[in-house]
N, CA, C and O atoms as a GROMACS GRO file, in nm:
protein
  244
    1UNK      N    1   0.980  -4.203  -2.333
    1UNK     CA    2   0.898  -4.305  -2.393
    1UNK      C    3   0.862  -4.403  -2.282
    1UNK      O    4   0.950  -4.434  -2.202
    2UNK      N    5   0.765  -4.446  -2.272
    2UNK     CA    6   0.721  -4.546  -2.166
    2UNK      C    7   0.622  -4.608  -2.260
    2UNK      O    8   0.540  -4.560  -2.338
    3UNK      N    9   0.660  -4.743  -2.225
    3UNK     CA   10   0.633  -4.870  -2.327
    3UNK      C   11   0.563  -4.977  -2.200
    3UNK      O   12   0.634  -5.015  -2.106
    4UNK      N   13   0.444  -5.012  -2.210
    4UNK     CA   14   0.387  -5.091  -2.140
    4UNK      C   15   0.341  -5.202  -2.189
    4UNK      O   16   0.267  -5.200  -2.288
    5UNK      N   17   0.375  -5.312  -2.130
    5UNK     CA   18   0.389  -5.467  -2.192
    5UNK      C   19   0.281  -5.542  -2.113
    5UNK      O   20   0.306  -5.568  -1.995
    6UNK      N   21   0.155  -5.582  -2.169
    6UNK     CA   22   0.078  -5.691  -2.105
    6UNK      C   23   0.130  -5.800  -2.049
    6UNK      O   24   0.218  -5.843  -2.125
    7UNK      N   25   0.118  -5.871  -1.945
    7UNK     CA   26   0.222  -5.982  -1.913
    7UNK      C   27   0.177  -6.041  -1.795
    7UNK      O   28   0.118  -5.964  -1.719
    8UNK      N   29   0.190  -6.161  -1.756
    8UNK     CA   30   0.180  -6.260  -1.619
    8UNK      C   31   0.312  -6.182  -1.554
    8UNK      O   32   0.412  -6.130  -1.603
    9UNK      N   33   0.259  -6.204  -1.411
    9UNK     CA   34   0.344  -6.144  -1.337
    9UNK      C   35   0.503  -6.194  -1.313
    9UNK      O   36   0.586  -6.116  -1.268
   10UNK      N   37   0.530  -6.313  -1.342
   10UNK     CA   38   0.684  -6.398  -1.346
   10UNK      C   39   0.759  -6.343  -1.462
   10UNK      O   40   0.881  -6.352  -1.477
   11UNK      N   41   0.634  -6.258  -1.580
   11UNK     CA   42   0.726  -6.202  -1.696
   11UNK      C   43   0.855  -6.111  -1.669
   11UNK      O   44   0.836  -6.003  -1.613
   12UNK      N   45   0.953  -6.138  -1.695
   12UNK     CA   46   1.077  -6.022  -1.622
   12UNK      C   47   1.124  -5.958  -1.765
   12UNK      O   48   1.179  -5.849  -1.748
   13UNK      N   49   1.115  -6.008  -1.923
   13UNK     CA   50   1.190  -5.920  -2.014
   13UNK      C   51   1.067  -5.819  -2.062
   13UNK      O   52   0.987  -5.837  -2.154
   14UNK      N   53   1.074  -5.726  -1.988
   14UNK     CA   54   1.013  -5.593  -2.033
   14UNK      C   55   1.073  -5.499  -2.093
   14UNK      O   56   1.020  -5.416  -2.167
   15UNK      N   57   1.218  -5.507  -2.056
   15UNK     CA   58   1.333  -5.420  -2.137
   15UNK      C   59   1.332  -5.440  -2.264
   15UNK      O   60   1.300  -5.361  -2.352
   16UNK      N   61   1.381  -5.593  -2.278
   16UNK     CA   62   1.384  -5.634  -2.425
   16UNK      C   63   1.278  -5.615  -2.472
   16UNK      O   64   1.287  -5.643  -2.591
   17UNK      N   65   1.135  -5.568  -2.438
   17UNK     CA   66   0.996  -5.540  -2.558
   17UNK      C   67   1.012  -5.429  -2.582
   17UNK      O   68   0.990  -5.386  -2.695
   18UNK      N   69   1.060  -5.347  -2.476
   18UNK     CA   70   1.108  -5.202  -2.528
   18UNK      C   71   1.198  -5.146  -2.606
   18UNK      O   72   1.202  -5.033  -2.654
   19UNK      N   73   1.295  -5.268  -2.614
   19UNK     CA   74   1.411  -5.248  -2.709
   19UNK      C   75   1.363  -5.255  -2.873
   19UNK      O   76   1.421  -5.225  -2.977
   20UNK      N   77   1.267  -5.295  -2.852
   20UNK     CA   78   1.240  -5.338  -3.056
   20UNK      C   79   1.153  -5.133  -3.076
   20UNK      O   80   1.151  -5.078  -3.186
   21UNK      N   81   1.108  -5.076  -2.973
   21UNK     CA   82   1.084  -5.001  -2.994
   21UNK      C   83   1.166  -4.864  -3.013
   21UNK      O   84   1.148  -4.772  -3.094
   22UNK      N   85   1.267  -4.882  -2.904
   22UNK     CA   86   1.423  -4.810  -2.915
   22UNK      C   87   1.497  -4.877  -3.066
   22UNK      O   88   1.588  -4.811  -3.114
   23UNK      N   89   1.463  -4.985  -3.125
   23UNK     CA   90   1.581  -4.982  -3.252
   23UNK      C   91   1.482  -4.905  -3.396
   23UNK      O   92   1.543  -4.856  -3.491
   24UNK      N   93   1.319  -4.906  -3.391
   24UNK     CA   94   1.283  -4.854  -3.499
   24UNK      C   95   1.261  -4.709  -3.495
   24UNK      O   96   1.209  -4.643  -3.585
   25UNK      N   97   1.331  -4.640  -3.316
   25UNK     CA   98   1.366  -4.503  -3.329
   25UNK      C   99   1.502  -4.457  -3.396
   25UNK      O  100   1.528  -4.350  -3.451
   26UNK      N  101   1.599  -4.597  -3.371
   26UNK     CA  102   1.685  -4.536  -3.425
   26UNK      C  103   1.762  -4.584  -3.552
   26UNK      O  104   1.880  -4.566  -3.582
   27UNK      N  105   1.652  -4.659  -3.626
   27UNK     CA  106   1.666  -4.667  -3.757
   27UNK      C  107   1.579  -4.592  -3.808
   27UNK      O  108   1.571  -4.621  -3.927
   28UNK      N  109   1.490  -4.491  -3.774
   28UNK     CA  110   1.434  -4.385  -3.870
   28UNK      C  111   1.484  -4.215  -3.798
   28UNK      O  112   1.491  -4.124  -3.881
   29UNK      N  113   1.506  -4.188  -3.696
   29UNK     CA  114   1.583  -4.083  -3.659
   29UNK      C  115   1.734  -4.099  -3.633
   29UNK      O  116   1.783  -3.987  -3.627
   30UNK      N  117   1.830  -4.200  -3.614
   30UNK     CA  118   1.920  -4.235  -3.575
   30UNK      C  119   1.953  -4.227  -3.397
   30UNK      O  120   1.863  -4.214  -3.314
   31UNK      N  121   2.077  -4.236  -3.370
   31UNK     CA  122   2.061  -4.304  -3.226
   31UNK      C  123   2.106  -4.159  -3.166
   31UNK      O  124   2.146  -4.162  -3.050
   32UNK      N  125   2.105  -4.047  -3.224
   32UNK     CA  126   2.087  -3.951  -3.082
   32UNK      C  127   1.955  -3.869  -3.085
   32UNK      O  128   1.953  -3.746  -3.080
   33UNK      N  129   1.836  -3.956  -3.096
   33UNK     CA  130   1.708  -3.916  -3.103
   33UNK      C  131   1.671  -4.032  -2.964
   33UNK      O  132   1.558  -4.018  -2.917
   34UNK      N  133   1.721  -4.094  -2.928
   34UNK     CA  134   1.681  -4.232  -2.842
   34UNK      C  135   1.633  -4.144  -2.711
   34UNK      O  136   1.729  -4.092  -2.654
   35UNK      N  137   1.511  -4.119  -2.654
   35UNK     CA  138   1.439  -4.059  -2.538
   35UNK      C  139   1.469  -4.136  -2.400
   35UNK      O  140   1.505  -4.253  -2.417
   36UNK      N  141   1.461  -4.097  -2.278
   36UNK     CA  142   1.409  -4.180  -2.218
   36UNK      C  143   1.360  -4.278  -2.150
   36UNK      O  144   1.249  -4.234  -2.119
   37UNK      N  145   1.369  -4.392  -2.100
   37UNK     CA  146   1.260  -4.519  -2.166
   37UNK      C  147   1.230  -4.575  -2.010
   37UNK      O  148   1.310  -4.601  -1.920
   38UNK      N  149   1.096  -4.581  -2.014
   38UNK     CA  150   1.061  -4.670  -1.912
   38UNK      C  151   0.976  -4.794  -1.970
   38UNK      O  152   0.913  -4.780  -2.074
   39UNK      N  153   0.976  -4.922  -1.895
   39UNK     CA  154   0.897  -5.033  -1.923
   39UNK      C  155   0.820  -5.064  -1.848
   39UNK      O  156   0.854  -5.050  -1.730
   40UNK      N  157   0.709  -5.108  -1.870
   40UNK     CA  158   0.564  -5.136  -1.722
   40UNK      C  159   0.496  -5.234  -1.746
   40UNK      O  160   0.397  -5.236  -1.820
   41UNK      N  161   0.547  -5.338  -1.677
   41UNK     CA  162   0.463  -5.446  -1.685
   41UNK      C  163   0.312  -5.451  -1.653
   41UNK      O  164   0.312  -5.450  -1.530
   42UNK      N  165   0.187  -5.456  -1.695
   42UNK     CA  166   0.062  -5.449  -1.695
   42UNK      C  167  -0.032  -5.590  -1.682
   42UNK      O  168   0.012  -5.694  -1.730
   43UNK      N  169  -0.158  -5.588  -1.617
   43UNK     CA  170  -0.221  -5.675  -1.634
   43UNK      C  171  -0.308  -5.698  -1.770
   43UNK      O  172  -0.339  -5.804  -1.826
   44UNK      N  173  -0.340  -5.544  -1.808
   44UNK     CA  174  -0.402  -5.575  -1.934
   44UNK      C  175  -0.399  -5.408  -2.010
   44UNK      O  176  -0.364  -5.300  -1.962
   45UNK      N  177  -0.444  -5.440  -2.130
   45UNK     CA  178  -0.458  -5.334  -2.194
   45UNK      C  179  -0.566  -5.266  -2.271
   45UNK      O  180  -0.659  -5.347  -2.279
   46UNK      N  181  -0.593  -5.163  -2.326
   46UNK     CA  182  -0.682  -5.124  -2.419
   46UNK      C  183  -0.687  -5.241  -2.538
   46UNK      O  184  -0.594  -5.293  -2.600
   47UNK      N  185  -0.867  -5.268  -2.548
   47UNK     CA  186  -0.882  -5.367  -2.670
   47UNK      C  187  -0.775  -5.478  -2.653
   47UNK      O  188  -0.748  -5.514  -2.768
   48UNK      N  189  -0.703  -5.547  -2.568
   48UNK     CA  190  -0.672  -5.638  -2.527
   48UNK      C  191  -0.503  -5.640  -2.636
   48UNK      O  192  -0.465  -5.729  -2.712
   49UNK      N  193  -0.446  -5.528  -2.605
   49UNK     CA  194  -0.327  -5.468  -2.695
   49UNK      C  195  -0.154  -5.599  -2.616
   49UNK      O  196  -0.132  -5.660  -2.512
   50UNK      N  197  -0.111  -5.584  -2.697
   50UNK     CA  198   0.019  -5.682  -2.633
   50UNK      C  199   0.092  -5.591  -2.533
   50UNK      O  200   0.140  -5.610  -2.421
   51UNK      N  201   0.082  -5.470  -2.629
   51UNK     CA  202   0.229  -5.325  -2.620
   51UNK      C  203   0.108  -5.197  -2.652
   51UNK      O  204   0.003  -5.187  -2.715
   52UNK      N  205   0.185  -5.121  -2.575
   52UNK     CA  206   0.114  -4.943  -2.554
   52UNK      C  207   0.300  -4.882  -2.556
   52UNK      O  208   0.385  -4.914  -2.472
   53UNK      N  209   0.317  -4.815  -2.646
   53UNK     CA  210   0.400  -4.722  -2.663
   53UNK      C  211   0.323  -4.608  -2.618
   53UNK      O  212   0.204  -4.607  -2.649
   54UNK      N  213   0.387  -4.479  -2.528
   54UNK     CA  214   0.352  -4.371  -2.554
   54UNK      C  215   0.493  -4.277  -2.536
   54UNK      O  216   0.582  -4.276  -2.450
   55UNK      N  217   0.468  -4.195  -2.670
   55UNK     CA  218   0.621  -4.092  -2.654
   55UNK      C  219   0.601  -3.996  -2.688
   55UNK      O  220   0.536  -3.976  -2.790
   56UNK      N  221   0.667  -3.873  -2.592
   56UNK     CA  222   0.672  -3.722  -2.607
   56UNK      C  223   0.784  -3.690  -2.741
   56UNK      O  224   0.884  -3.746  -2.787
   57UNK      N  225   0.744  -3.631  -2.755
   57UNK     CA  226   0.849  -3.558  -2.883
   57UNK      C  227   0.804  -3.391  -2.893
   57UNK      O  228   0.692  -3.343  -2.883
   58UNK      N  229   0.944  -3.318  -2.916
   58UNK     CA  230   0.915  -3.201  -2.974
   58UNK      C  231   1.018  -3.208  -3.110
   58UNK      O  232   1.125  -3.262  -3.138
   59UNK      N  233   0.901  -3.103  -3.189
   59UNK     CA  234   0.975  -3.066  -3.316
   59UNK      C  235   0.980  -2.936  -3.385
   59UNK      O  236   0.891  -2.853  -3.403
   60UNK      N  237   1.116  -2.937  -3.424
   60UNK     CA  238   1.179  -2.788  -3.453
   60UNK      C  239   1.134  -2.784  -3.635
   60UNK      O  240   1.102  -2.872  -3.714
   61UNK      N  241   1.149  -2.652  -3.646
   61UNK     CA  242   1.164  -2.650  -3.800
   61UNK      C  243   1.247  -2.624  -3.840
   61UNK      O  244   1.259  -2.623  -3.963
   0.00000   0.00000   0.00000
């Protein structure tokens, strides 16, 4: 999962924006579904977005 956070450059909690995204993985899959995780601080985003989640997943049947 790599989670990219719009932000002034002195911003340092990029972890913690990623963390709200790591707890609603693992309150709907539980915590050995948790991928991953990188955080990227950005100057800007699509349509002027706060947060860009993007995550790989595979799924079994």
């Amino acid at each position: 999962m790599s989670v990219f956070v719009a932000c002034t450059p002195d911003f340092r909690e990029l972890s913690a924006v990623a963390d709200g995204a790591s707890d609603v993985l693992v309150e709907c899959l539980g915590p050995d579904a948790l991928p991953v995780r990188s955080a990227i601080g950005v100057y800007a985003l699509p349509s002027g977005a706060p947060v860009e989640i993007e995550l790989t997943v595979a799924v079994s049947a």
